[in-house]
Biopython code that builds the backbone (N, CA, C, O; Angstrom):
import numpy as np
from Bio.PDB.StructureBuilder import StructureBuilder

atoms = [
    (1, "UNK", "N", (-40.766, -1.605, 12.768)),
    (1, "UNK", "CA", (-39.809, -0.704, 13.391)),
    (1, "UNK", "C", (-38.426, -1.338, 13.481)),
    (1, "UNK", "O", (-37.531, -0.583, 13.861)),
    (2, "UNK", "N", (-38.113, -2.555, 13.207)),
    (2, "UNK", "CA", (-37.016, -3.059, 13.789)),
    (2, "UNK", "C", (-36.585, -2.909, 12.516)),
    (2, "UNK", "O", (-35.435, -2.473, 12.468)),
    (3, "UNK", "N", (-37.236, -3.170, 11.169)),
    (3, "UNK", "CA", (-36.285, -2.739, 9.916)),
    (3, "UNK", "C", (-35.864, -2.019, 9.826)),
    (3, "UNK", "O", (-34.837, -2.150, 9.161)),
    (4, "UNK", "N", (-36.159, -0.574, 10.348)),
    (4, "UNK", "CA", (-35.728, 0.840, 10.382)),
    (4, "UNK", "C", (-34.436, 0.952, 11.290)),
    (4, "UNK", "O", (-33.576, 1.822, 11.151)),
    (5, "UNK", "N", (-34.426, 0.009, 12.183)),
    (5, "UNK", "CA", (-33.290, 0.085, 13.328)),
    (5, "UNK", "C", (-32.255, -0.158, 12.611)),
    (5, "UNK", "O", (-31.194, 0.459, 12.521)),
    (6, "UNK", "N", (-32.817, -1.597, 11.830)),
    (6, "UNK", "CA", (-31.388, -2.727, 11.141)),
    (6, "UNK", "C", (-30.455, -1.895, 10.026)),
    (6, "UNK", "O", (-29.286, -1.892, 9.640)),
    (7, "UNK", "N", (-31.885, -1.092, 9.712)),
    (7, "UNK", "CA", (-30.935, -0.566, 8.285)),
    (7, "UNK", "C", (-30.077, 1.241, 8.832)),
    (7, "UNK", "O", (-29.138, 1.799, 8.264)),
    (8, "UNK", "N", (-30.733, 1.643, 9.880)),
    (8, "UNK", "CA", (-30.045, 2.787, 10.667)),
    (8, "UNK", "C", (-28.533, 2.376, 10.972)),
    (8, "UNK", "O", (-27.536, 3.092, 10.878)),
    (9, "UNK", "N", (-28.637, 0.702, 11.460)),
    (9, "UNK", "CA", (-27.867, 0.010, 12.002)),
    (9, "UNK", "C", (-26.540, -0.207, 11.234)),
    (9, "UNK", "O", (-25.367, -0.403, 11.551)),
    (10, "UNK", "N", (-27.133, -0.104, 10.267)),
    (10, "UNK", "CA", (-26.055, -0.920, 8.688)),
    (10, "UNK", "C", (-25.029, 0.349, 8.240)),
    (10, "UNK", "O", (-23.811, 0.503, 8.150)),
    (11, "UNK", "N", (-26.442, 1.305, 7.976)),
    (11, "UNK", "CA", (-26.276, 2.771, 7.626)),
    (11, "UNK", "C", (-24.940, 3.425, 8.828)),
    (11, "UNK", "O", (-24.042, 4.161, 8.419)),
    (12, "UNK", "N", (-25.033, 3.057, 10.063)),
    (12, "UNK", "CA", (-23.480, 3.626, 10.982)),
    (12, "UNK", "C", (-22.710, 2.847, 10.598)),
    (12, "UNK", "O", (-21.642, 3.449, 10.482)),
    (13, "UNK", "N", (-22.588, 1.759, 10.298)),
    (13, "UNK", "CA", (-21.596, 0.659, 10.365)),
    (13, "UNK", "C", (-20.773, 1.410, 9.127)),
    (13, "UNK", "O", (-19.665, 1.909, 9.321)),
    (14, "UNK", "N", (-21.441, 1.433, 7.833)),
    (14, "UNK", "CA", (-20.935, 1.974, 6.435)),
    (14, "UNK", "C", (-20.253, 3.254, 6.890)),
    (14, "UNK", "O", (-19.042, 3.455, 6.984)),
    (15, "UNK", "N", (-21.282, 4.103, 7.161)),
    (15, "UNK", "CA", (-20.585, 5.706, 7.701)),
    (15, "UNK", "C", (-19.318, 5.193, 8.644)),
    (15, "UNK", "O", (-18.429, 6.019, 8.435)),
    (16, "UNK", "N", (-19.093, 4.732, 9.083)),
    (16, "UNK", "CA", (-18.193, 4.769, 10.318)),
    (16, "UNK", "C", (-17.036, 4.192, 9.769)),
    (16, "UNK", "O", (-15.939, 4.661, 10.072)),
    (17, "UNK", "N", (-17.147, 3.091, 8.884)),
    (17, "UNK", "CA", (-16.224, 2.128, 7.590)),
    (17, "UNK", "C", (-15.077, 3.035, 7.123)),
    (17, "UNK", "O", (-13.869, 2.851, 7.271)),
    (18, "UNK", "N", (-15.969, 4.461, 6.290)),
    (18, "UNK", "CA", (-15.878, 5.090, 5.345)),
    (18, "UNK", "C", (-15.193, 6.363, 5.660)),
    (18, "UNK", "O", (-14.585, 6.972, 4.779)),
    (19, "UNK", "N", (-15.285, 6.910, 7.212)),
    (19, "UNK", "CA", (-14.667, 8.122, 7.660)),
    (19, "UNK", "C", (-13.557, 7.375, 8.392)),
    (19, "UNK", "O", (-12.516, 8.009, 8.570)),
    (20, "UNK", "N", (-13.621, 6.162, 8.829)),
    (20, "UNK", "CA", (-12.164, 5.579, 9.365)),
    (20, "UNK", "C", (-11.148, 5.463, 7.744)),
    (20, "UNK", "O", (-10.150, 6.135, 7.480)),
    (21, "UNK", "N", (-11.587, 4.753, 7.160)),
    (21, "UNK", "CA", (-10.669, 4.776, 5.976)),
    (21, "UNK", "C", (-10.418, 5.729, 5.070)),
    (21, "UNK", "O", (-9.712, 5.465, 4.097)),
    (22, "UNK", "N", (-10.889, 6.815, 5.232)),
    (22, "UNK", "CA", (-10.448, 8.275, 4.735)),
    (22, "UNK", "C", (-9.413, 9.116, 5.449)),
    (22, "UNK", "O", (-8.493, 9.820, 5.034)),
    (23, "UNK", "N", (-10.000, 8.721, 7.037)),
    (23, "UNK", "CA", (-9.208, 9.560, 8.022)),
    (23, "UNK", "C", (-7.501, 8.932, 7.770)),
    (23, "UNK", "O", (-6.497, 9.616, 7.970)),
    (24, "UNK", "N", (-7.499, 7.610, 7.332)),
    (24, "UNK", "CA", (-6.215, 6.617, 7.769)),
    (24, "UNK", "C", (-5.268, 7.317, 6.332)),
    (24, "UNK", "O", (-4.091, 7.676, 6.303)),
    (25, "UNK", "N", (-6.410, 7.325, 5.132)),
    (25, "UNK", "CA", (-5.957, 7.667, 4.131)),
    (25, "UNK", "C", (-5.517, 8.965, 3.575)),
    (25, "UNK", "O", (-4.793, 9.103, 2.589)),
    (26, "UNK", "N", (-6.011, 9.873, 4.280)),
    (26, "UNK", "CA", (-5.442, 11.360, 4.144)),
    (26, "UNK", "C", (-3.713, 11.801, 4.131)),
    (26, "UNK", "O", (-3.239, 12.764, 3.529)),
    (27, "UNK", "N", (-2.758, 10.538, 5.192)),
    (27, "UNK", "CA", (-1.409, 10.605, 5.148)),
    (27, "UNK", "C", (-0.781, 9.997, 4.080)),
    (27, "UNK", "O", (0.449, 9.998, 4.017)),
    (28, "UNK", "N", (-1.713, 9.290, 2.923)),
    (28, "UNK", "CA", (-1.464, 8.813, 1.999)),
    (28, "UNK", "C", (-0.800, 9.602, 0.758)),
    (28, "UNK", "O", (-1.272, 10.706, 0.486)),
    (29, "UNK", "N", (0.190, 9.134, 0.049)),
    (29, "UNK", "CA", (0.883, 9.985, -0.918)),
    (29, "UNK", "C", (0.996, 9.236, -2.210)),
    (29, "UNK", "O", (0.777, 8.030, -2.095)),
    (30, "UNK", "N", (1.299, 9.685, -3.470)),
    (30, "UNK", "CA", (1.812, 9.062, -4.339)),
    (30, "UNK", "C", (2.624, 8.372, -4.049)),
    (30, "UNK", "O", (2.472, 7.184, -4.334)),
    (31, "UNK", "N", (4.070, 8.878, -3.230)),
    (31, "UNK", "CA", (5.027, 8.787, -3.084)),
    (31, "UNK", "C", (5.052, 7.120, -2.625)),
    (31, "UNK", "O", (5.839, 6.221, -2.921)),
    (32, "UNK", "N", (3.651, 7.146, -1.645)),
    (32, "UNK", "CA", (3.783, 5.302, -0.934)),
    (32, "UNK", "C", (3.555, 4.357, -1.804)),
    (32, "UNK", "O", (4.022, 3.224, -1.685)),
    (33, "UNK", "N", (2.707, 4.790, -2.901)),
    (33, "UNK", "CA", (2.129, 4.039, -3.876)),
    (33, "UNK", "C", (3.778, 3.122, -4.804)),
    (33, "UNK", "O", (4.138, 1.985, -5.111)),
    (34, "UNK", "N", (4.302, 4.610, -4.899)),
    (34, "UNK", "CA", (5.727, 3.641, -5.869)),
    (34, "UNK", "C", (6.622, 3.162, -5.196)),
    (34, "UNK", "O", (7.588, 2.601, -5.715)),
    (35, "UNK", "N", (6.441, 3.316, -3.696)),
    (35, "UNK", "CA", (7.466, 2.293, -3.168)),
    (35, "UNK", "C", (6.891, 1.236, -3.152)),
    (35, "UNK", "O", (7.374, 0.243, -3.697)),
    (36, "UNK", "N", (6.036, 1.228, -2.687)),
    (36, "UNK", "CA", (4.912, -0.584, -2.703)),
    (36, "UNK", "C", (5.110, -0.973, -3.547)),
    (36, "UNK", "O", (5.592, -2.106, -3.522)),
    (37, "UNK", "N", (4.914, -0.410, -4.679)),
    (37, "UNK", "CA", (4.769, -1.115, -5.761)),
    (37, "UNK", "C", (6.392, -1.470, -6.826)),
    (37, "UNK", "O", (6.450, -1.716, -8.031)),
    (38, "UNK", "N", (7.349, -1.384, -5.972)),
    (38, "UNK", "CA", (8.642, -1.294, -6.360)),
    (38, "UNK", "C", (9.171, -2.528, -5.011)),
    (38, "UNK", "O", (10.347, -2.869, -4.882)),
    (39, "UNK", "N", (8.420, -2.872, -4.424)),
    (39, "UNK", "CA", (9.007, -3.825, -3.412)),
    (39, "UNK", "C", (9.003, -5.433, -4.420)),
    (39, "UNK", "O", (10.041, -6.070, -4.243)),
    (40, "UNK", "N", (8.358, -5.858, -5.043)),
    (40, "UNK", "CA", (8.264, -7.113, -5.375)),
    (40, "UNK", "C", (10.450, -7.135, -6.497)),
    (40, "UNK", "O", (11.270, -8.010, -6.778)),
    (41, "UNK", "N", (10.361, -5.840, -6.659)),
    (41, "UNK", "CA", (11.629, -5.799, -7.517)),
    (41, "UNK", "C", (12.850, -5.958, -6.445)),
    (41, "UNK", "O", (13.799, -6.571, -6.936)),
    (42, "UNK", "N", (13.017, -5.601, -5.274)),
    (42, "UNK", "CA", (13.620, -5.180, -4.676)),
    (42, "UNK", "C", (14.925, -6.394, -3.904)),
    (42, "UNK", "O", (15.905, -6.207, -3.182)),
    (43, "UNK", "N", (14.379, -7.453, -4.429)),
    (43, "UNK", "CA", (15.234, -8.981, -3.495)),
    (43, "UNK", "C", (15.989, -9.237, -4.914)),
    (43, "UNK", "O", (16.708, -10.232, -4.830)),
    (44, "UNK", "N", (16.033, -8.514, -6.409)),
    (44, "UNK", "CA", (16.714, -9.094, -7.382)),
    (44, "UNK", "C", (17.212, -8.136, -8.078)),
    (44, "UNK", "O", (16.552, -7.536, -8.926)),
    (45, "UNK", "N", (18.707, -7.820, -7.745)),
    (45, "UNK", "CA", (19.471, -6.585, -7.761)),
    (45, "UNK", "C", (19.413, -6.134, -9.868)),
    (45, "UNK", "O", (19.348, -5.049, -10.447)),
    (46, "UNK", "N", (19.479, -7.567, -10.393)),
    (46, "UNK", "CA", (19.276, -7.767, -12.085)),
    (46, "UNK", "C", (17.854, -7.177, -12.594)),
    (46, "UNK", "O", (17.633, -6.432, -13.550)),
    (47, "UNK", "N", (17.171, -7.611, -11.875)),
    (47, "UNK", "CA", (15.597, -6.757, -12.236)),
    (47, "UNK", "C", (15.488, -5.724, -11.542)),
    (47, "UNK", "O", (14.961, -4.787, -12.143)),
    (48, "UNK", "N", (15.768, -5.542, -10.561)),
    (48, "UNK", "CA", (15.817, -4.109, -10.268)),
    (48, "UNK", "C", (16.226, -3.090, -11.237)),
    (48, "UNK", "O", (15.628, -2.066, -11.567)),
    (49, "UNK", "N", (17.702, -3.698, -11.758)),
    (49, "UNK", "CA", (18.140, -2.393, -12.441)),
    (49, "UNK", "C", (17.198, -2.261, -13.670)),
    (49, "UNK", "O", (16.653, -1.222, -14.043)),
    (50, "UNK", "N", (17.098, -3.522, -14.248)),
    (50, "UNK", "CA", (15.995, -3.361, -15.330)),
    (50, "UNK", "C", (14.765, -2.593, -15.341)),
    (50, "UNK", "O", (14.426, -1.893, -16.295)),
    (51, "UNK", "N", (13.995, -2.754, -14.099)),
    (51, "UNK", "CA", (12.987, -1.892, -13.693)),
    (51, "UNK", "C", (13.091, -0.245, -13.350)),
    (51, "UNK", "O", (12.266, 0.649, -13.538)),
    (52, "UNK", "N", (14.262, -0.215, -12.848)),
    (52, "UNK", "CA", (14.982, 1.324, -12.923)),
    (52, "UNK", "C", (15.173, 1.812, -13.968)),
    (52, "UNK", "O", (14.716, 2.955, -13.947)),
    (53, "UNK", "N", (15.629, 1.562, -14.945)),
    (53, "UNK", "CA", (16.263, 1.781, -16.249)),
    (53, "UNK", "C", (14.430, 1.886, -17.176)),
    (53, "UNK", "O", (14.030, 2.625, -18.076)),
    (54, "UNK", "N", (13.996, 1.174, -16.675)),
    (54, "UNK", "CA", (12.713, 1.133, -17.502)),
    (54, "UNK", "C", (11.372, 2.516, -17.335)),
    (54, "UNK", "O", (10.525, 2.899, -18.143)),
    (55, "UNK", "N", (11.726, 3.009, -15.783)),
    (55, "UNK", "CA", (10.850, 3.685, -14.849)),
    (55, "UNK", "C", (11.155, 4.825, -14.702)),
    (55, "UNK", "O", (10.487, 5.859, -14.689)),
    (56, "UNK", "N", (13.068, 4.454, -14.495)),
    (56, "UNK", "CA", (12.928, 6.222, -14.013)),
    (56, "UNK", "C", (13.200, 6.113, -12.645)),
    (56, "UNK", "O", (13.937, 6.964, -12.146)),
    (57, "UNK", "N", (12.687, 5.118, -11.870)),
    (57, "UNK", "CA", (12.362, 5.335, -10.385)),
    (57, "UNK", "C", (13.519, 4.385, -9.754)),
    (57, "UNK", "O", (13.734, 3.268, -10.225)),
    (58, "UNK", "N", (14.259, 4.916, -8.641)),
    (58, "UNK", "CA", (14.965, 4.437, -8.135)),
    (58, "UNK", "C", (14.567, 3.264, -7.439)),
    (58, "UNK", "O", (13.583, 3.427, -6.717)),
    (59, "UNK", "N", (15.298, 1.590, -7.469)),
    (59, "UNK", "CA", (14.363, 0.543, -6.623)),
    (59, "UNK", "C", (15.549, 0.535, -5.653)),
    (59, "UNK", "O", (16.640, 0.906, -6.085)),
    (60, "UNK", "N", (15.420, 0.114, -4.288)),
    (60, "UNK", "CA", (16.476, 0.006, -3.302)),
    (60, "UNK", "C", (16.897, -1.337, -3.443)),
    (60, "UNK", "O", (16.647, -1.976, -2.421)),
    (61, "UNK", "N", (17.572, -2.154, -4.537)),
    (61, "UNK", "CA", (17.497, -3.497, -4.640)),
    (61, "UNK", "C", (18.827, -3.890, -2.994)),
    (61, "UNK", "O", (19.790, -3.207, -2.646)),
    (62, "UNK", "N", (18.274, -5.257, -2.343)),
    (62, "UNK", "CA", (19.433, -5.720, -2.071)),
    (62, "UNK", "C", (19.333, -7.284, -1.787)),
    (62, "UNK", "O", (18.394, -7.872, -1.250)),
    (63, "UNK", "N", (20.650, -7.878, -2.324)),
    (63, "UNK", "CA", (20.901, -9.024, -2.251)),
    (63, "UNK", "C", (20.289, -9.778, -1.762)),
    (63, "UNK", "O", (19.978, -9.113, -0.773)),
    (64, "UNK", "N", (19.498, -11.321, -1.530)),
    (64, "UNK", "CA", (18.715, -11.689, -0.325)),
    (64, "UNK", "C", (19.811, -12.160, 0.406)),
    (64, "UNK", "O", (19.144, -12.344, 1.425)),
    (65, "UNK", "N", (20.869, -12.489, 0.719)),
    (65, "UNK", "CA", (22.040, -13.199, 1.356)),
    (65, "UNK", "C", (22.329, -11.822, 1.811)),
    (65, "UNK", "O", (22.087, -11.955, 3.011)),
    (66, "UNK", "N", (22.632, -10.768, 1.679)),
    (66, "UNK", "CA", (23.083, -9.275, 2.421)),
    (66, "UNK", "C", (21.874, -9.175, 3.151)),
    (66, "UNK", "O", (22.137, -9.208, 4.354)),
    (67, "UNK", "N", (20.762, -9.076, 2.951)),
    (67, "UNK", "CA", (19.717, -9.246, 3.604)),
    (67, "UNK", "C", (19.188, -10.516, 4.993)),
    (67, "UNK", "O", (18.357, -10.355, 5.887)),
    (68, "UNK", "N", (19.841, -11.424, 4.760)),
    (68, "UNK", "CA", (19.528, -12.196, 5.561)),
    (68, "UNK", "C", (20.817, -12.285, 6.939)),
    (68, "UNK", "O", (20.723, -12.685, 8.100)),
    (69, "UNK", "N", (21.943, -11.728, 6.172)),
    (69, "UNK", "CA", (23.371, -11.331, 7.345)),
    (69, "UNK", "C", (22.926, -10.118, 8.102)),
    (69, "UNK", "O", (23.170, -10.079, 9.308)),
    (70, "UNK", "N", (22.049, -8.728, 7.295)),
    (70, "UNK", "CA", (22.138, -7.654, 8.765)),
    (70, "UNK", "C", (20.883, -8.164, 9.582)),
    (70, "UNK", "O", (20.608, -7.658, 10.670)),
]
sb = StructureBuilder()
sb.init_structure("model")
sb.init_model(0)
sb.init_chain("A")
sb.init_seg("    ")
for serial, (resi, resn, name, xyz) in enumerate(atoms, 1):
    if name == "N":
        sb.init_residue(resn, " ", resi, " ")
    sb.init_atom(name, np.array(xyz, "f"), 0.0, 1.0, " ", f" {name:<3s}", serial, name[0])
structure = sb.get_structure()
C-alpha cells in the first residue's frame, strides 16, 4: 500500500509541476521570446545594428558607459 501512496504521491507533485507552469505560461507571447532573445545583442550598439539589419527586428542597443551613467 505504501507504493500506491508514493507513486499517487509523485503523480500530484507532476500534476501540480505542470498546471503551475502552464498557468505562468499562458501570458506568454512570441513577442517575449524575441526580446530575450535580442538581449545578448543589446550592450553592442555595432552588432546590434548588424543583427537588425540581418532580422528585421528592432534591438534596443545601448552603450555600456550610457548604461552604467543612468
Amino acid at each position: 500500500m505504501d507504493d500506491w501512496l508514493y507513486a499517487l504521491y509523485c503523480l500530484s507533485g507532476v500534476l501540480f509541476f505542470y498546471l503551475v507552469t502552464s498557468a505562468c505560461l499562458q501570458r506568454h507571447t512570441g513577442e517575449v521570446d524575441d526580446q530575450a532573445s535580442l538581449i545578448p545583442f543589446a550592450d553592442d550598439p555595432a552588432v546590434a545594428r548588424r543583427v537588425e539589419a540581418a532580422t528585421g527586428k528592432p534591438v534596443p542597443a545601448v552603450a555600456p558607459d550610457a548604461a552604467l551613467k543612468a
